[in-house]
Backbone as CSV, one residue per row, in Angstrom:
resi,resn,N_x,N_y,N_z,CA_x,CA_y,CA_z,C_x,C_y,C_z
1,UNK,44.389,-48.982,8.554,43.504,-47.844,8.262,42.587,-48.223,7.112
2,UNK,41.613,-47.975,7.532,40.721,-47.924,6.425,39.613,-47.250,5.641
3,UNK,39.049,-47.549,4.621,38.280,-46.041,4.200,37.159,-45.630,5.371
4,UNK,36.628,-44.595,5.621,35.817,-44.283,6.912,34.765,-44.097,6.160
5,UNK,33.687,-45.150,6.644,31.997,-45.341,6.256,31.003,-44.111,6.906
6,UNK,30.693,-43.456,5.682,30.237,-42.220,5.743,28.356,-42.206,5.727
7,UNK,28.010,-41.358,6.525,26.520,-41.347,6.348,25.878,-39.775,6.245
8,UNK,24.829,-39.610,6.217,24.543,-38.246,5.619,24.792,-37.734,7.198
9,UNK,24.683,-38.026,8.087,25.012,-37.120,9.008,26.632,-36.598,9.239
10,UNK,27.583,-37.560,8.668,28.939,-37.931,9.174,29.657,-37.358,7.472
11,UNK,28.776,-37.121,6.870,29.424,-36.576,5.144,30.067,-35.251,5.433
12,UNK,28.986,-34.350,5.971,29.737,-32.909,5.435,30.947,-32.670,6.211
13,UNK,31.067,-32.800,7.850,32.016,-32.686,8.713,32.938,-33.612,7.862
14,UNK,33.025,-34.462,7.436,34.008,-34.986,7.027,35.056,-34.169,5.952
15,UNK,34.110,-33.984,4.806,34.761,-33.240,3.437,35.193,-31.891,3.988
16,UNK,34.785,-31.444,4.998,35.050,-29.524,5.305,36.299,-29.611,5.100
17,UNK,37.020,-29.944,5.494,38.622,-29.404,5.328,39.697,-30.433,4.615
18,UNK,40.586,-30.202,4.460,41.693,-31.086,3.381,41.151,-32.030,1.787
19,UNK,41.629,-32.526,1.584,41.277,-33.015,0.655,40.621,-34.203,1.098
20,UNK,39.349,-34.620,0.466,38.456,-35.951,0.596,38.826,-36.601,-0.664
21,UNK,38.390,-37.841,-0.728,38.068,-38.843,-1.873,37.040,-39.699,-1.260
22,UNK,35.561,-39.543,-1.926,34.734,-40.722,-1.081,34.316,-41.451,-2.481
23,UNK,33.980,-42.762,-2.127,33.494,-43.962,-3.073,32.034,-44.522,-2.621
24,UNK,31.255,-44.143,-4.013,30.308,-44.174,-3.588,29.956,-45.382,-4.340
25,UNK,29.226,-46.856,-3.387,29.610,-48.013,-3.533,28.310,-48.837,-3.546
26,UNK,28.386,-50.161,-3.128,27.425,-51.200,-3.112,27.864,-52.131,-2.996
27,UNK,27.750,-53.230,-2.260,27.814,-54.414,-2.032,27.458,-55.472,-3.501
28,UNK,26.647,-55.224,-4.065,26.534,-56.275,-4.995,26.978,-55.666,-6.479
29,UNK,27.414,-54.729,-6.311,28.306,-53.835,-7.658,29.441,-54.733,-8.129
30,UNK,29.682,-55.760,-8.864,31.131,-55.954,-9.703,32.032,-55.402,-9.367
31,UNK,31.811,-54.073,-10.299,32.883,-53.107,-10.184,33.406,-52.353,-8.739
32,UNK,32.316,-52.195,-8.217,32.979,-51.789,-6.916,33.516,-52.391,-6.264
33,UNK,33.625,-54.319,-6.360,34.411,-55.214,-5.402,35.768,-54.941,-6.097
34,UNK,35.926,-54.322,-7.643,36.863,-53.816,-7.953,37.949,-52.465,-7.259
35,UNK,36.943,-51.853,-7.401,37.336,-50.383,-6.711,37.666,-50.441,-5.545
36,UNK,37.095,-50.782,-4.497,37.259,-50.570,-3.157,38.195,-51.006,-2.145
37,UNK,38.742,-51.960,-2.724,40.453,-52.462,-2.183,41.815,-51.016,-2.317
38,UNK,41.230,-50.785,-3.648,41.724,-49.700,-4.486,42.014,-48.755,-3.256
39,UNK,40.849,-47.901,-2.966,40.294,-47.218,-2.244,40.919,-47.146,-1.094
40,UNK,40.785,-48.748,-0.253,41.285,-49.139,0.975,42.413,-49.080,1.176
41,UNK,43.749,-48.992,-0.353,44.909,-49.180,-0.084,45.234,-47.406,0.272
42,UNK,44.531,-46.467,-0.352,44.807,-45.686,-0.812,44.039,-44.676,1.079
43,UNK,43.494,-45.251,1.332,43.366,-44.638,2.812,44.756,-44.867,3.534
44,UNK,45.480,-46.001,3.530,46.481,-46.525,4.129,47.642,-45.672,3.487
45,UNK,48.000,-45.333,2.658,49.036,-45.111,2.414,49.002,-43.512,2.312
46,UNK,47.744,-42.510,2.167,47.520,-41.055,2.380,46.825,-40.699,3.344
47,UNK,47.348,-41.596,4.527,47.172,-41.273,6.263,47.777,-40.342,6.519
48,UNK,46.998,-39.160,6.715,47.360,-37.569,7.078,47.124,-36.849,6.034
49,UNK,47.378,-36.943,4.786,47.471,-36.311,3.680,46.051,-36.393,3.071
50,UNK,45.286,-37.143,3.250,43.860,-37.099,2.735,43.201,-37.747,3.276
51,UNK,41.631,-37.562,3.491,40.355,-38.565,3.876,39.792,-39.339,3.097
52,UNK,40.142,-40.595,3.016,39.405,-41.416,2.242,38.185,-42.125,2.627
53,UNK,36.936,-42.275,2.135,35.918,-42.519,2.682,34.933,-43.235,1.670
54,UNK,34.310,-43.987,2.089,33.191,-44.577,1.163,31.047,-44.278,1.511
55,UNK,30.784,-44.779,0.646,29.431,-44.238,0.838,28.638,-45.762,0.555
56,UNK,27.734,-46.399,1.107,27.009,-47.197,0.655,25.838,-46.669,0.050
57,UNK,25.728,-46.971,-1.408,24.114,-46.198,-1.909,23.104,-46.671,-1.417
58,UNK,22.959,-48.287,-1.214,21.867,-48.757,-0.539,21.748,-48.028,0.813
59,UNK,21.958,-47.788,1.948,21.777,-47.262,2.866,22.145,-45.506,2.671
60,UNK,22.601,-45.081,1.917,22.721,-43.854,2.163,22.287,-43.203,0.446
61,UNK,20.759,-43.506,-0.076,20.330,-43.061,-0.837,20.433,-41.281,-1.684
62,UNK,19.866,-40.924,-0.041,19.933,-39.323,-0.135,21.326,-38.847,-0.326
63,UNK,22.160,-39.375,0.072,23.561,-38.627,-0.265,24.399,-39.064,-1.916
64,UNK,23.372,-39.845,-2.447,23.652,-40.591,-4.060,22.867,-39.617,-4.550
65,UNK,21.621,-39.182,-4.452,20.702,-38.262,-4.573,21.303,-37.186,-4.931
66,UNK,21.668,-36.423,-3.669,22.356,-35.085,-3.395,23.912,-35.240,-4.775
67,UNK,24.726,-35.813,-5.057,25.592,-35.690,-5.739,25.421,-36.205,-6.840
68,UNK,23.910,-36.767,-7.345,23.732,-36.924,-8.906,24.312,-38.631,-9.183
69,UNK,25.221,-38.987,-8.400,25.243,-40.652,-8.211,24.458,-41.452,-9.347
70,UNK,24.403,-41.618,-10.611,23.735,-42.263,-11.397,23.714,-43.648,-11.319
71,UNK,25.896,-43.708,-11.521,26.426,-45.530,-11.853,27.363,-45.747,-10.985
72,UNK,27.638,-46.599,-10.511,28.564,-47.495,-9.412,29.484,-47.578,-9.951
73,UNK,30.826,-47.645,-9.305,31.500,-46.500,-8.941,31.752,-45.399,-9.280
74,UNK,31.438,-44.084,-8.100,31.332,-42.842,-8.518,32.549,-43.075,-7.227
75,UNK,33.207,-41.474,-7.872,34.082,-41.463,-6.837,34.522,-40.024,-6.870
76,UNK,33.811,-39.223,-5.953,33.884,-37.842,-5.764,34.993,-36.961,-4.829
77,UNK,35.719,-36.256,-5.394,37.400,-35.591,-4.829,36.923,-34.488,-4.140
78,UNK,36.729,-34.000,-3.098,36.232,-32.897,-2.729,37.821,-32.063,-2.098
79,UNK,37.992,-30.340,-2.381,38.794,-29.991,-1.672,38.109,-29.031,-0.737
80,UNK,38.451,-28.858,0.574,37.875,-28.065,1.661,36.130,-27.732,1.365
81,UNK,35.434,-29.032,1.360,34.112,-29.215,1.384,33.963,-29.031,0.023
82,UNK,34.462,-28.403,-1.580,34.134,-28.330,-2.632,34.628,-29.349,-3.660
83,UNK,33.132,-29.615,-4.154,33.897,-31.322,-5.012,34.496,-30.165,-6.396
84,UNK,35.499,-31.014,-6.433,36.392,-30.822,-7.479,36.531,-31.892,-8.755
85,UNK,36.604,-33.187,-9.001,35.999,-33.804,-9.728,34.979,-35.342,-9.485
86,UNK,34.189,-35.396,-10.505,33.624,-36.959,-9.703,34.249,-37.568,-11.187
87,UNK,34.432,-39.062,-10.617,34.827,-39.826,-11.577,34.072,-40.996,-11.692
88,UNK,33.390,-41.776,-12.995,32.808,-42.778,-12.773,33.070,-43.606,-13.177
89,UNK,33.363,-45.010,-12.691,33.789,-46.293,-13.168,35.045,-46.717,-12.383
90,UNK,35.449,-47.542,-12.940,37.018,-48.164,-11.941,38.034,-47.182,-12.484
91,UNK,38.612,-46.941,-11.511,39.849,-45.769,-11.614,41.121,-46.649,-11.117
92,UNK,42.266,-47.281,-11.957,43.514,-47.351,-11.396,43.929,-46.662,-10.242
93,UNK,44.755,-47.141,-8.776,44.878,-46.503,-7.860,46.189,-45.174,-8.475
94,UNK,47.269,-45.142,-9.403,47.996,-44.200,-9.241,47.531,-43.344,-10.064
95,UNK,45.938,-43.106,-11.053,45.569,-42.057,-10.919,44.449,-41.237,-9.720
96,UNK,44.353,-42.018,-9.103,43.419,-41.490,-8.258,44.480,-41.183,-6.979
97,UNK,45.519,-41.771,-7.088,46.979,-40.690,-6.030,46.679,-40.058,-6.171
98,UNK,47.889,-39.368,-7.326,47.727,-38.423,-8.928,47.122,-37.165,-8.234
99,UNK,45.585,-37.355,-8.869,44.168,-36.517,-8.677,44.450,-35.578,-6.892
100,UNK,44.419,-36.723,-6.086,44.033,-36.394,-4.307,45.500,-35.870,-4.177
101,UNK,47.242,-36.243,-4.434,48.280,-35.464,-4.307,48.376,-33.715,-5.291
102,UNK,47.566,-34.134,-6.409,47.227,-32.337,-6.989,46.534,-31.585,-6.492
103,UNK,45.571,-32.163,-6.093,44.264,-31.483,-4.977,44.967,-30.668,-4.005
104,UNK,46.080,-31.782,-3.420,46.364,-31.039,-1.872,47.470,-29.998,-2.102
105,UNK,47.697,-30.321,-3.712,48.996,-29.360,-3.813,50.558,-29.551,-3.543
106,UNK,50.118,-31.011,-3.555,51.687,-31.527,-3.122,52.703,-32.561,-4.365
C-alpha cells in the first residue's frame, strides 16, 4: 500500500470522510526524500484506519495555492473534509501516528 497521488480533481473526494493525512511534496525537496518513506510506511500500516496521500506541488500548484503551502514538507491532517492541523517540515513517523490515531479517536 501506498500513499495515493492526489490531484485537484481526486483531493476533495478523497479528504470527505475519515481521517486524511496528505504530504504535500516535490521531487527535488531534501526534506521530502526525507518525509515520504515516512508517509509511505504510515499508509501501510493505517490501512483502513486512515487515508494517506501525497500531493506533488510541481504538478498540482493550485492545490499548494488553495492550502497556503509556503515550504516543503507541509503535511495537512484533515478530519471528515476539515483540516485540523498542517504541519511543516519533517515530522517523525510516531508523531504523525499520534496526530491521525487522535483524529480518528482511537
Amino acid at each position: 500500500m501506498r500513499a495515493t497521488a492526489l490531484t485537484k480533481d481526486t483531493f476533495q473526494n478523497h479528504i470527505e470522510s475519515g481521517v486524511s493525512l496528505v504530504d504535500f511534496w516535490a521531487p527535488w525537496c531534501g526534506p521530502c526524500r526525507i518525509q515520504l518513506p515516512i508517509v509511505e510506511e504510515l499508509a501501510n500500516e493505517l490501512k483502513g484506519q486512515a487515508n494517506i496521500a501525497k500531493v506533488n506541488v510541481d504538478d498540482e500548484q493550485e492545490l499548494a495555492v488553495r492550502f497556503g503551502v509556503r515550504s516543503i514538507p507541509t503535511l495537512l491532517l484533515f478530519k471528515d473534509g476539515k483540516l485540523v492541523e498542517q504541519m511543516v517540515g519533517i515530522n517523525p513517523k510516531s508523531v504523525l501516528k499520534a496526530k491521525i490515531l487522535n483524529a480518528a479517536g482511537k
